[in-house]
N, CA, C and O atoms as a GROMACS GRO file, in nm:
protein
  476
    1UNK      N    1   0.085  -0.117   0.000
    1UNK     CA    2   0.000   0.000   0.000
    1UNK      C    3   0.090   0.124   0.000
    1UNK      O    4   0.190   0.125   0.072
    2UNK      N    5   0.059   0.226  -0.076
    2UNK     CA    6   0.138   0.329  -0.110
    2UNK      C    7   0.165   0.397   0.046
    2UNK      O    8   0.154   0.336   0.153
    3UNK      N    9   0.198   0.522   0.029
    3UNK     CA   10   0.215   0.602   0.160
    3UNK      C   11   0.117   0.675   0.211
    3UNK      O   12   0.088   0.672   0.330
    4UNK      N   13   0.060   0.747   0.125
    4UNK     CA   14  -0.091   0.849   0.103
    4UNK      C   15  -0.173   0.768   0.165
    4UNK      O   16  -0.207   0.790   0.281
    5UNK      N   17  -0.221   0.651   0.086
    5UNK     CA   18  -0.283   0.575   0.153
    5UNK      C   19  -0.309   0.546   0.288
    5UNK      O   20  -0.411   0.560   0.355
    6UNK      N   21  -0.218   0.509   0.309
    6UNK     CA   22  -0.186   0.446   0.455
    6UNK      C   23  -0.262   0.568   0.574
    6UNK      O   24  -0.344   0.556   0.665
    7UNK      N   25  -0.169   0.706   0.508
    7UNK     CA   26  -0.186   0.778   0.595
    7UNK      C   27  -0.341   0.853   0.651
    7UNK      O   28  -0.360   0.931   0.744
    8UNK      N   29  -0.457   0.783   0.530
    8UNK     CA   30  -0.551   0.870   0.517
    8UNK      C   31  -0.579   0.737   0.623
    8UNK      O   32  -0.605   0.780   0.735
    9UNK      N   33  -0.580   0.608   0.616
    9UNK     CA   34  -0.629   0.507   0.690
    9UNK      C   35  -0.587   0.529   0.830
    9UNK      O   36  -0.628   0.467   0.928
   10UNK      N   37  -0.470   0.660   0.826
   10UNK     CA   38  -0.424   0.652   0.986
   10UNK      C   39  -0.543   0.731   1.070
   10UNK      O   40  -0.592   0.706   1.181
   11UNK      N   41  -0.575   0.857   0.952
   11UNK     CA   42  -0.662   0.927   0.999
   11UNK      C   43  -0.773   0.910   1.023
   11UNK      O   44  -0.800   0.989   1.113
   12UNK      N   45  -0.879   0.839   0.991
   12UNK     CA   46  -0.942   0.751   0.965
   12UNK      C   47  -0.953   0.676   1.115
   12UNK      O   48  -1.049   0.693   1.190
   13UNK      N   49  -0.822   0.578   1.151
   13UNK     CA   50  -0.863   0.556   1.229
   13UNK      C   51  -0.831   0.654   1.366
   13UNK      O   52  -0.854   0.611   1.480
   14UNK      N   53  -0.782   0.769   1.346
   14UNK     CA   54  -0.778   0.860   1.462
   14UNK      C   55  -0.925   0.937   1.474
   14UNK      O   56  -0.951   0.997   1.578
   15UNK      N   57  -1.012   0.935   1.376
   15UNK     CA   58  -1.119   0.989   1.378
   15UNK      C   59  -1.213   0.901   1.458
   15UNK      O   60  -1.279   0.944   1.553
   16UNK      N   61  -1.217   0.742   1.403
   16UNK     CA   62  -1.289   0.680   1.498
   16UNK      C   63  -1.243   0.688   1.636
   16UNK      O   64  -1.304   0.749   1.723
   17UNK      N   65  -1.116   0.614   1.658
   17UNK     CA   66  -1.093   0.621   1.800
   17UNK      C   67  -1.183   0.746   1.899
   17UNK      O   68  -1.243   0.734   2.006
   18UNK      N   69  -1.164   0.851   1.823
   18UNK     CA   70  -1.207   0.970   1.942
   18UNK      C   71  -1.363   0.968   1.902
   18UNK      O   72  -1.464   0.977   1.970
   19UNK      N   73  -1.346   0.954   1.793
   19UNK     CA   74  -1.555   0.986   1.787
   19UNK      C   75  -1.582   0.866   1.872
   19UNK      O   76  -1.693   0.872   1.925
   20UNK      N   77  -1.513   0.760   1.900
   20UNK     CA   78  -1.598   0.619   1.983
   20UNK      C   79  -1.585   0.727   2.139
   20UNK      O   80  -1.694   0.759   2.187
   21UNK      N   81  -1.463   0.776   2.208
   21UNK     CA   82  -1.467   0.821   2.318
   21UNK      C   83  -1.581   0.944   2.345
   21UNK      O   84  -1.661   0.938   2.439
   22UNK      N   85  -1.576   1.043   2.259
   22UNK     CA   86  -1.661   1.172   2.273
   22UNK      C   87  -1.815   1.090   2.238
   22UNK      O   88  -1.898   1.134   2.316
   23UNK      N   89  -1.868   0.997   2.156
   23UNK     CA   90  -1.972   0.952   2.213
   23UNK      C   91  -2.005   0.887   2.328
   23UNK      O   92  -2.107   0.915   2.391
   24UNK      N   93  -1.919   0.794   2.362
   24UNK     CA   94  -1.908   0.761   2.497
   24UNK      C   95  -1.950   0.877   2.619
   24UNK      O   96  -2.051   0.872   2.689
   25UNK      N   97  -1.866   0.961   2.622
   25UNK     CA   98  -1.878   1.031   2.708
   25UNK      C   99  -1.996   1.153   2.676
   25UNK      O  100  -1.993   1.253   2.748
   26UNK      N  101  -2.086   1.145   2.580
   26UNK     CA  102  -2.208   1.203   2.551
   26UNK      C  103  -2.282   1.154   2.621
   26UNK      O  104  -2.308   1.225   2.718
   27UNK      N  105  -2.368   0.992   2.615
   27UNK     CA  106  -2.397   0.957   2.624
   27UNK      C  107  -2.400   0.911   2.763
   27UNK      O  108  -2.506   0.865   2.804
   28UNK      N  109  -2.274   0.918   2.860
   28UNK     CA  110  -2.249   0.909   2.994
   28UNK      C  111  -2.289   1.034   3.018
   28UNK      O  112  -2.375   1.024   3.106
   29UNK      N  113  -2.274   1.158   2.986
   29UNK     CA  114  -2.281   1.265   3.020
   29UNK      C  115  -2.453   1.332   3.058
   29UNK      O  116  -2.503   1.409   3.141
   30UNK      N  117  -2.502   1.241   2.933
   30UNK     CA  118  -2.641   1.300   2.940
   30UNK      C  119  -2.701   1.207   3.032
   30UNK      O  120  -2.819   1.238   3.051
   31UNK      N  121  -2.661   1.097   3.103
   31UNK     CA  122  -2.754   1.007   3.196
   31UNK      C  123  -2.817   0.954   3.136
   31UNK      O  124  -2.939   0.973   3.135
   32UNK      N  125  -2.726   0.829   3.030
   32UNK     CA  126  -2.850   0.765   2.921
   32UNK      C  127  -2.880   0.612   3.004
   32UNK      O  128  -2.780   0.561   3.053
   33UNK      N  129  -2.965   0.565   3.014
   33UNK     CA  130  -3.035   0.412   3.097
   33UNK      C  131  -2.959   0.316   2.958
   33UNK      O  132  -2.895   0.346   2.857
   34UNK      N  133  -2.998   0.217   3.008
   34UNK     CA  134  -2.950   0.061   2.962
   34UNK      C  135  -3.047   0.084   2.814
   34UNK      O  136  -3.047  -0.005   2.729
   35UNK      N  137  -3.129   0.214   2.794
   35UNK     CA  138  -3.202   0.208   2.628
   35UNK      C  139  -3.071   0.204   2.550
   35UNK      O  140  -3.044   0.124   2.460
   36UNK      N  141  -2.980   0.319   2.605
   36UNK     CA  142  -2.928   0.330   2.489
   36UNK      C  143  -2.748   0.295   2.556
   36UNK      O  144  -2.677   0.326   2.652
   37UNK      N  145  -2.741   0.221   2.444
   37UNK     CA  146  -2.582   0.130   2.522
   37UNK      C  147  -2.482   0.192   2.414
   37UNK      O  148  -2.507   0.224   2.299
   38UNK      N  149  -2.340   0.200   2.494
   38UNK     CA  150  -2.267   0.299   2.396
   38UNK      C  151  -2.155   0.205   2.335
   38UNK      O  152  -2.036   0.230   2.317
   39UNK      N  153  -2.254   0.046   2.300
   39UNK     CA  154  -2.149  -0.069   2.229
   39UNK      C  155  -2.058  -0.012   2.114
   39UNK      O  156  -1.941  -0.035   2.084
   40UNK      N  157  -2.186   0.099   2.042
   40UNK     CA  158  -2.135   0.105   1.920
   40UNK      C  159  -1.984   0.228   1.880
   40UNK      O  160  -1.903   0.229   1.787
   41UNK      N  161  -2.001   0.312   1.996
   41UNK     CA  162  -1.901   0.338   2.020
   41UNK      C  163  -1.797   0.297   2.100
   41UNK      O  164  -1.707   0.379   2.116
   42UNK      N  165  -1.788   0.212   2.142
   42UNK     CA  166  -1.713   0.135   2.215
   42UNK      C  167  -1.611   0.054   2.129
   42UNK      O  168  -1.489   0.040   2.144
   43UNK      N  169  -1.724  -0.009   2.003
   43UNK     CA  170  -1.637  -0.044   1.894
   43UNK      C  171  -1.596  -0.001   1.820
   43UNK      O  172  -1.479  -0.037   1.805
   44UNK      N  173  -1.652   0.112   1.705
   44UNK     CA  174  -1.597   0.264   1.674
   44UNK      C  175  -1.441   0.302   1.762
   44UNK      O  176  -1.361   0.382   1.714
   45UNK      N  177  -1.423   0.250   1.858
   45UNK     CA  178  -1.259   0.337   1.967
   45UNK      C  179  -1.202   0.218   1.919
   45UNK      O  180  -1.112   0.256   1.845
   46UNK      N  181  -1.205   0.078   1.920
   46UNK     CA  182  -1.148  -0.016   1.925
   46UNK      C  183  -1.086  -0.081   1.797
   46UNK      O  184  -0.977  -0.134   1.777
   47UNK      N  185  -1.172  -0.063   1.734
   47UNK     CA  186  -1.119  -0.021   1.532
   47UNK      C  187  -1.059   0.045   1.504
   47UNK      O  188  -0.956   0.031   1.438
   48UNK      N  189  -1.122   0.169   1.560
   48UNK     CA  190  -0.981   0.304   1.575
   48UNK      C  191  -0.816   0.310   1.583
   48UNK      O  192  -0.725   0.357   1.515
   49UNK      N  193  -0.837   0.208   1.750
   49UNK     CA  194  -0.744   0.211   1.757
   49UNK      C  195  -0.620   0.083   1.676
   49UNK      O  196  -0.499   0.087   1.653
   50UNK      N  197  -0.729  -0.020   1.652
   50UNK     CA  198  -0.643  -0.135   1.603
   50UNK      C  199  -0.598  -0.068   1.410
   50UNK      O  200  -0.497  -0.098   1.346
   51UNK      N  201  -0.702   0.014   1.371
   51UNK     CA  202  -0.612   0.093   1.252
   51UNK      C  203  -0.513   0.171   1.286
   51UNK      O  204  -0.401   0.170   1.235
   52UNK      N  205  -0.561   0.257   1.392
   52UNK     CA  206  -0.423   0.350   1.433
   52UNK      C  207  -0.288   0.258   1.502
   52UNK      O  208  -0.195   0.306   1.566
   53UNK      N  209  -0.303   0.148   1.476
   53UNK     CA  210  -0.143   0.065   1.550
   53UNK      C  211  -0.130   0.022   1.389
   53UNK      O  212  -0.051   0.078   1.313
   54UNK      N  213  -0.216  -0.079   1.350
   54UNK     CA  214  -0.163  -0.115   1.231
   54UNK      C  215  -0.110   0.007   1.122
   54UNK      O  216   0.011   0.012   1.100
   55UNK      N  217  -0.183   0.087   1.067
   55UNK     CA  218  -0.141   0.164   1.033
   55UNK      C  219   0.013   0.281   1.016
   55UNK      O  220   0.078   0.341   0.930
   56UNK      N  221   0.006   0.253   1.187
   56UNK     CA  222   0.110   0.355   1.213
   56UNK      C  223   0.287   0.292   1.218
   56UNK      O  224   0.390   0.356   1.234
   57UNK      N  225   0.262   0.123   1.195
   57UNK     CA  226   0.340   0.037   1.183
   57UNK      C  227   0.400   0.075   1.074
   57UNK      O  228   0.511   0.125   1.055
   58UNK      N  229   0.263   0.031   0.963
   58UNK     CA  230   0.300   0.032   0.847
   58UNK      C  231   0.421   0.118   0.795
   58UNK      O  232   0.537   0.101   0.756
   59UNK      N  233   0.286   0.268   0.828
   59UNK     CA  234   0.368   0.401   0.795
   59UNK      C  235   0.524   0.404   0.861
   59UNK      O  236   0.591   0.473   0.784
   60UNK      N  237   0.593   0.365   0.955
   60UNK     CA  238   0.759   0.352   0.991
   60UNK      C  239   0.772   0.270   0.949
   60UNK      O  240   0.892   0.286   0.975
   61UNK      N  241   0.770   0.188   0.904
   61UNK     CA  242   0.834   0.091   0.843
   61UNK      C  243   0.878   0.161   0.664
   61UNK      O  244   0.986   0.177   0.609
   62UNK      N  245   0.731   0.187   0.620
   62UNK     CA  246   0.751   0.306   0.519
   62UNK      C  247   0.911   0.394   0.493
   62UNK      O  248   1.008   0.383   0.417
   63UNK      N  249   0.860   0.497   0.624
   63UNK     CA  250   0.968   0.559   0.647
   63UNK      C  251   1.108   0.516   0.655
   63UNK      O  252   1.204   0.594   0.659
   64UNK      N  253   1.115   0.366   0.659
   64UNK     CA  254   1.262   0.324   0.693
   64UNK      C  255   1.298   0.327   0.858
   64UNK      O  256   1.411   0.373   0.880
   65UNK      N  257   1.236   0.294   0.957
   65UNK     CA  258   1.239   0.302   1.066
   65UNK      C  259   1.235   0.167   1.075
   65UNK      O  260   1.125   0.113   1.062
   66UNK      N  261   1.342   0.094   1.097
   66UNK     CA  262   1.329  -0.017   1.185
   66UNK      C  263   1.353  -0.014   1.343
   66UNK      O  264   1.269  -0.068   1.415
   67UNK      N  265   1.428   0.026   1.381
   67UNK     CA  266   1.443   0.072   1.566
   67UNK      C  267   1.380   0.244   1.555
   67UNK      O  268   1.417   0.355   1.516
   68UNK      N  269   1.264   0.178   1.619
   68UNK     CA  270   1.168   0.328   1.667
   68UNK      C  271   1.255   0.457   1.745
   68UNK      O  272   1.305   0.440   1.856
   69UNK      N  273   1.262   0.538   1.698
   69UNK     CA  274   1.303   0.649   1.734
   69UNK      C  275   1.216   0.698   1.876
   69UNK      O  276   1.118   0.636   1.917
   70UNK      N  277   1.264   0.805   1.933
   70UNK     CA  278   1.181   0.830   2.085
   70UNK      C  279   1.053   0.897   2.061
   70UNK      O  280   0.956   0.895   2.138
   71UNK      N  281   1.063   0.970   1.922
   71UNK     CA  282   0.941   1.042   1.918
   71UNK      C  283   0.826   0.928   1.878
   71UNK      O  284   0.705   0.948   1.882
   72UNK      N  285   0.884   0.815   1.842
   72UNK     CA  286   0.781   0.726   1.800
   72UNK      C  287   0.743   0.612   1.935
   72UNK      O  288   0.629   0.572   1.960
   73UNK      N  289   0.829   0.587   1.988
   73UNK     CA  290   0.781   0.548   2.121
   73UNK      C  291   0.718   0.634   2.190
   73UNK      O  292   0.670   0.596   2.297
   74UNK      N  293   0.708   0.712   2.167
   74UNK     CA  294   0.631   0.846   2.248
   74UNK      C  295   0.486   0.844   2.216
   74UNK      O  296   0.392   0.857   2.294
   75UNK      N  297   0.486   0.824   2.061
   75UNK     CA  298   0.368   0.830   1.999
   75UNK      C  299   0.271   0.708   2.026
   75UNK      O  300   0.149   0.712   2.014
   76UNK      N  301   0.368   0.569   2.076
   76UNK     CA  302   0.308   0.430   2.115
   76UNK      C  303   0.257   0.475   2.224
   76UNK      O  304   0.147   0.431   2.256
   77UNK      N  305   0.312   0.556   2.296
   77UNK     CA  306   0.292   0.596   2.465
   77UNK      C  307   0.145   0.684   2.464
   77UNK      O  308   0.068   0.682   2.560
   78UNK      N  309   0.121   0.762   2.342
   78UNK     CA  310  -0.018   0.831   2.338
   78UNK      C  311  -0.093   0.710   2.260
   78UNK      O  312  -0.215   0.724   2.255
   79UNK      N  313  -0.059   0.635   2.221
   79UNK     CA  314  -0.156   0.522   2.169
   79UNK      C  315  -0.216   0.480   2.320
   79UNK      O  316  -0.316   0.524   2.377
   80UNK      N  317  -0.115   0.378   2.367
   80UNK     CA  318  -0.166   0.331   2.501
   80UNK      C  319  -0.282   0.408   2.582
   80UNK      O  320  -0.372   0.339   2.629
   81UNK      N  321  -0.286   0.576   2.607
   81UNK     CA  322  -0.313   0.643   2.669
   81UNK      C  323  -0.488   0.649   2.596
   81UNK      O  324  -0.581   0.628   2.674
   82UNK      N  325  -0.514   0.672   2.471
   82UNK     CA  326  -0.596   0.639   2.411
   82UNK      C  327  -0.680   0.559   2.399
   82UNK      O  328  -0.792   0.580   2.352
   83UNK      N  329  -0.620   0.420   2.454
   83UNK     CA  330  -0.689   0.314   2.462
   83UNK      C  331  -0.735   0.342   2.576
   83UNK      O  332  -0.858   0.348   2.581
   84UNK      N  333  -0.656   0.369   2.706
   84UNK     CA  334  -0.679   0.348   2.814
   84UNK      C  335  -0.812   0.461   2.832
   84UNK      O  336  -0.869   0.476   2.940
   85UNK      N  337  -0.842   0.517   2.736
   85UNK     CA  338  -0.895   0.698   2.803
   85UNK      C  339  -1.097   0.638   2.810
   85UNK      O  340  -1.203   0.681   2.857
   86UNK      N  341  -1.050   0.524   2.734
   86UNK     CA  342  -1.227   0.440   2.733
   86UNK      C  343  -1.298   0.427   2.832
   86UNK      O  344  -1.421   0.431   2.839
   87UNK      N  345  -1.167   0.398   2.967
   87UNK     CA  346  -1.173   0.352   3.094
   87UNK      C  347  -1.233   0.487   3.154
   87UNK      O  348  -1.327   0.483   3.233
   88UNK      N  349  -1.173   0.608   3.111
   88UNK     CA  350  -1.180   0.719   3.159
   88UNK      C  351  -1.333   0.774   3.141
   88UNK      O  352  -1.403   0.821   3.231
   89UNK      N  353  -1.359   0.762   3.041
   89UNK     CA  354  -1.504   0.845   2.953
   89UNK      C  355  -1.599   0.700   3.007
   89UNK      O  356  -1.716   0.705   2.970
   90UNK      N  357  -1.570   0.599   3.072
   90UNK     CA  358  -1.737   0.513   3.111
   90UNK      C  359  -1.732   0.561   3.257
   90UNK      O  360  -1.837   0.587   3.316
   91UNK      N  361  -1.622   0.574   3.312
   91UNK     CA  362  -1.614   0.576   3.494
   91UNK      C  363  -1.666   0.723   3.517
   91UNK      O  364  -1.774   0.751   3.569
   92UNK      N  365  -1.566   0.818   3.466
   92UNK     CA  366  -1.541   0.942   3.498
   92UNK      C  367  -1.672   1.045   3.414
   92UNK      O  368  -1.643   1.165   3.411
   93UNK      N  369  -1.763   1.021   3.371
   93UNK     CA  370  -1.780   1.071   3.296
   93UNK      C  371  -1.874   1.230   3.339
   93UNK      O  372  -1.951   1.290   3.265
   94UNK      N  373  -1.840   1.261   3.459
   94UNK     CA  374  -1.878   1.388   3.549
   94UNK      C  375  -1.763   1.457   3.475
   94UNK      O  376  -1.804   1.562   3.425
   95UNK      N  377  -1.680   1.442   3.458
   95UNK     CA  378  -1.551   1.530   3.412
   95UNK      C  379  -1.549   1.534   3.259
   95UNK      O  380  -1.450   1.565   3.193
   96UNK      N  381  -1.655   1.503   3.214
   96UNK     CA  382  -1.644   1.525   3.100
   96UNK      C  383  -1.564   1.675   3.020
   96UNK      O  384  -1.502   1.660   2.915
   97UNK      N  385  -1.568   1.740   3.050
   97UNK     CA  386  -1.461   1.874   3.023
   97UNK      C  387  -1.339   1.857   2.985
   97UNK      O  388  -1.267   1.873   2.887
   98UNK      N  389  -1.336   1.805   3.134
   98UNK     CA  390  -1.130   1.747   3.164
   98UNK      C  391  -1.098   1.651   3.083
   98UNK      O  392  -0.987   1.635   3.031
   99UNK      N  393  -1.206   1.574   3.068
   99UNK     CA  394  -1.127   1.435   2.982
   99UNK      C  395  -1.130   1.476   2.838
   99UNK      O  396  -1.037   1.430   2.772
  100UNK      N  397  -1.229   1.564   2.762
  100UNK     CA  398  -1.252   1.619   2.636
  100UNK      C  399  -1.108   1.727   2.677
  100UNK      O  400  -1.102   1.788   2.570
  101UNK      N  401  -1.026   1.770   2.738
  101UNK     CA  402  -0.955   1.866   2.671
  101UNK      C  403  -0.791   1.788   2.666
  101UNK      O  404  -0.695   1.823   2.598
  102UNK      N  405  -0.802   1.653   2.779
  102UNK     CA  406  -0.695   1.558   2.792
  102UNK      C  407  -0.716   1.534   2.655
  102UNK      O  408  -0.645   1.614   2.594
  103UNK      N  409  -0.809   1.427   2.536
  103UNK     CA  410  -0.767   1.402   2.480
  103UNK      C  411  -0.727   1.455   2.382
  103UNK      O  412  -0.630   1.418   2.316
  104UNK      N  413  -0.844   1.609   2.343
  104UNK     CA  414  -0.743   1.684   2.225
  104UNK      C  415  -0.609   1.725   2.242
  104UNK      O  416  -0.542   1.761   2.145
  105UNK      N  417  -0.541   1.723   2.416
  105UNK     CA  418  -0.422   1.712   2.416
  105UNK      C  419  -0.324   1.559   2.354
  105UNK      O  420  -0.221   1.546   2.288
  106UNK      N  421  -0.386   1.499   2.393
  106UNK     CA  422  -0.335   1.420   2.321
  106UNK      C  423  -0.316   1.352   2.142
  106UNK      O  424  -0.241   1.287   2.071
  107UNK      N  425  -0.436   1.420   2.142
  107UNK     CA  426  -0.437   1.440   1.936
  107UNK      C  427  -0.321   1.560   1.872
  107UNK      O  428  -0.260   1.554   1.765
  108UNK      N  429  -0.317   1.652   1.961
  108UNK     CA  430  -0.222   1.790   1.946
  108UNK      C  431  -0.066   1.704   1.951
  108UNK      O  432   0.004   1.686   1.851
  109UNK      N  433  -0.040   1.667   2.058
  109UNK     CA  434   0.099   1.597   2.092
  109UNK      C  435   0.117   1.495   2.010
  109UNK      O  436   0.235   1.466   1.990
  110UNK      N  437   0.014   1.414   1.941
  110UNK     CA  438   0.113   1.278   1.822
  110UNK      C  439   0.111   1.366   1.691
  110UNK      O  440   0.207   1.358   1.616
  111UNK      N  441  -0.015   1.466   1.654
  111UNK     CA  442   0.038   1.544   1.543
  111UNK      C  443   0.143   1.623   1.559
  111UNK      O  444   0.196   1.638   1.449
  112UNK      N  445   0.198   1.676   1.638
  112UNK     CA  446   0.322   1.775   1.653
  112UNK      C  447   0.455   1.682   1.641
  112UNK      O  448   0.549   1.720   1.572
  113UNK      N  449   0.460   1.553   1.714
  113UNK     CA  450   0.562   1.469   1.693
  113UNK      C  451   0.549   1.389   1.555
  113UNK      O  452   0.657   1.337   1.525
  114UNK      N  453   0.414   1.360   1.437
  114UNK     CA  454   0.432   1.316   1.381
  114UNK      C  455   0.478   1.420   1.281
  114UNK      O  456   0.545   1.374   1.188
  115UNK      N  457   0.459   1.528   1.280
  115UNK     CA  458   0.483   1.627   1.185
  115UNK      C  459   0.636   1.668   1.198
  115UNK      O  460   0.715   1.664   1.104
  116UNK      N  461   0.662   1.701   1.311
  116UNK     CA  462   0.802   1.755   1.333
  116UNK      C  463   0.926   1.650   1.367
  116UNK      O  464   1.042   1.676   1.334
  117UNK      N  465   0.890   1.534   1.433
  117UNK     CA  466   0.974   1.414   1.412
  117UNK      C  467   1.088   1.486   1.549
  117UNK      O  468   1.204   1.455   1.520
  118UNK      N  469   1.086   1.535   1.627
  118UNK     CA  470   1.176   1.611   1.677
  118UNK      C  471   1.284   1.568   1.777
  118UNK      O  472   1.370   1.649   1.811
  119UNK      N  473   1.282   1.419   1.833
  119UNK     CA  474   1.370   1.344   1.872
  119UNK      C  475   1.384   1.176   1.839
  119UNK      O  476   1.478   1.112   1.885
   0.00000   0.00000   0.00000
């Protein structure tokens, strides 16, 4: 698969990942009952994220990266955090604010390292 490619599939799955969390945490937010279950975003984050690993493989490997550089372990390190943030948006979801501005911090910080590459 070319490079373009890849990269629109990265986005793609960075779009799901967070649209699965920010529905999540809609849906916690508004006090929804057992009518409405937030499976479907649940799986929406989880696709997300299994494109955003595969994907982001791909793409270094692309690049000629065989031993991950720090900015790219860094970027595994906001993966993890991503996954984990699911945990965050079903428990927490009174904080909905805090956790909506954690993760566009965290969308800000892998675009700045994927763009600038800076260690």
């Amino acid at each position: 698969m070319d490079y373009q490619t890849l990269r629109i599939i990265h986005l793609a799955g960075l779009a799901l990942t967070f649209m699965g969390l920010a529905g999540v945490l809609a849906l916690k937010y508004a006090g929804a009952t057992t009518g409405k279950q937030p499976w479907i975003f649940q799986v929406a984050h989880g696709v997300g994220l299994l494109l955003l690993l595969a994907t982001g493989i791909a793409l270094s490997l692309k690049l000629g990266l065989h031993a991950p550089p720090l900015w790219l372990k860094v970027k595994f390190g906001i993966w993890l955090l991503a996954g984990g943030a699911m945990t965050l948006a079903l428990r927490f979801s009174r904080f909905a604010g805090l956790i909506l501005i954690f993760l566009g911090l965290l969308v800000l910080t892998a675009a700045w390292l994927a763009i600038n590459k800076p260690f």
